[in-house]
matplotlib code that plots the C-alpha trace (Angstrom):
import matplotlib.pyplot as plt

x = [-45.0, -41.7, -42.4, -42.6, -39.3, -37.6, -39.3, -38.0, -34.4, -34.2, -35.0, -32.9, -30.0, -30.5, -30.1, -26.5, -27.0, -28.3, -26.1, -23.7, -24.9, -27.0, -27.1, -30.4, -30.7, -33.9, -33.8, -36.0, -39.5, -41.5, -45.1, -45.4, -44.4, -44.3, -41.3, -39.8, -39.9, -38.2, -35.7, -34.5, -34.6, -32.5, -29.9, -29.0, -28.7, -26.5, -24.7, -23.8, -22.8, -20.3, -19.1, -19.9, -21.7, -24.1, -26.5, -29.7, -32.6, -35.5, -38.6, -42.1, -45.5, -42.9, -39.5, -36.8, -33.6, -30.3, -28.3, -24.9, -23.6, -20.0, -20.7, -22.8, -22.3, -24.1, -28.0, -29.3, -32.9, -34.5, -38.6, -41.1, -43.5, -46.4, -47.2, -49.5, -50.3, -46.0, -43.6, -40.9, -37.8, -35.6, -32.4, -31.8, -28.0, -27.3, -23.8, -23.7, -20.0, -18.1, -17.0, -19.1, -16.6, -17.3, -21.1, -21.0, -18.8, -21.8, -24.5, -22.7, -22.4, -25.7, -27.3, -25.0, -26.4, -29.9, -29.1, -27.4, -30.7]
y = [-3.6, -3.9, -1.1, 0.7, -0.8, 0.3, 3.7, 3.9, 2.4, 5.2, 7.8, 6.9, 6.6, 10.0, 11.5, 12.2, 11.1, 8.1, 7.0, 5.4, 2.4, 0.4, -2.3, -3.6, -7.3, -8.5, -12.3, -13.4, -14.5, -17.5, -18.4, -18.8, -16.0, -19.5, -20.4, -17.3, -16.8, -20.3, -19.6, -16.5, -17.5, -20.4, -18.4, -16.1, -19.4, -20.6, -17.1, -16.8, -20.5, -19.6, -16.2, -15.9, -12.5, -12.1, -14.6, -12.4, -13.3, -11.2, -11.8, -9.9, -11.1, -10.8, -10.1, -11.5, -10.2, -10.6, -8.5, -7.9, -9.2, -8.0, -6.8, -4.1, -2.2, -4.4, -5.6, -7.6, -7.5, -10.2, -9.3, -11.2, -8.6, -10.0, -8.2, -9.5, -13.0, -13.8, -13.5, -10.7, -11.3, -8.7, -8.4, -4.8, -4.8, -2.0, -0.6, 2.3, 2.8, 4.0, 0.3, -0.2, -3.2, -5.1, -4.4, -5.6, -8.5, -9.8, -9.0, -10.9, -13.8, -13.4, -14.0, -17.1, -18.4, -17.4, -19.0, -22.1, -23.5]
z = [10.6, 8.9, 7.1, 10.3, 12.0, 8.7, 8.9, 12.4, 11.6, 9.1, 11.3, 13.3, 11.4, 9.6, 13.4, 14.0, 17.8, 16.8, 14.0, 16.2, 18.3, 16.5, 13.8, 12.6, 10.6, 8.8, 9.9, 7.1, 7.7, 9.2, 9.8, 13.6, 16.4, 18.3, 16.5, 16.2, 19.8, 20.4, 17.7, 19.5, 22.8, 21.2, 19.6, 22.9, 24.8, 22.3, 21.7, 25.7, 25.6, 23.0, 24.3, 27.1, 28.8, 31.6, 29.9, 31.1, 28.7, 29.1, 27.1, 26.0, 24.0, 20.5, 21.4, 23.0, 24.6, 25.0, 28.0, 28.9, 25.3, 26.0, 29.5, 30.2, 26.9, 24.2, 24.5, 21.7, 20.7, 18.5, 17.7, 15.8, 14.3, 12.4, 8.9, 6.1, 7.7, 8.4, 11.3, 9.9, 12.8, 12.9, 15.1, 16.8, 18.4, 20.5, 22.3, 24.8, 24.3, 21.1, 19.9, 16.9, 15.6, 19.2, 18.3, 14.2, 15.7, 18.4, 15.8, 13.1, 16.1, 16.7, 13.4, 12.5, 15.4, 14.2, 10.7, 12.0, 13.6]

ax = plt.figure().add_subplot(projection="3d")
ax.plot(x, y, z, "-o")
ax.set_aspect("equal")
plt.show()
């Protein structure tokens, strides 16, 4: 599976229209999706406490989100793939305008948050 997201990342990276607007983190690994799932759902929580945003948290079977980061321009993505037996979290920022510091800056935020716990 990481393999796959990395596969992906790379793709789209290499694509001039998809250079801009994302930043992708590998958030280590763990041995639960359980925990993962809390950890995340944790970390947005914590992250719109401390900054504020729409504080929308959506959530799937393995990932979690984060909408309305810095209003409606930056979503934040935490999933918890399983590969080889291990949860492999990853964070996936996203912005839909041209501020890529504002987008480094809440996906920086994000994952002290994430490293904090």
């Amino acid at each position: 599976m990481k393999t796959l997201l990395a596969a992906c990342a790379a793709a789209m990276l290499a694509t001039p229209a998809f250079a801009a607007g994302w930043t992708v983190d590998d958030l280590g690994s763990m041995s639960q999706r359980a925990d993962c799932m809390a950890r995340a759902e944790r970390t947005f929580k914590s992250y719109f406490d401390q900054h504020g945003g729409s504080g929308d948290i959506g959530r799937s079977e393995w990932t979690i989100g984060g909408y309305g980061m810095r209003g409606n321009v930056i979503d934040a993505l935490i999933i918890c793939p399983i590969e080889a037996g291990m949860v492999e979290p990853f964070l996936i920022v996203h912005n839909s305008d041209n501020n890529n510091d504002a987008r480094m800056i809440v996906a920086d935020r994000v994952k002290a948050i994430w490293q904090a716990q």
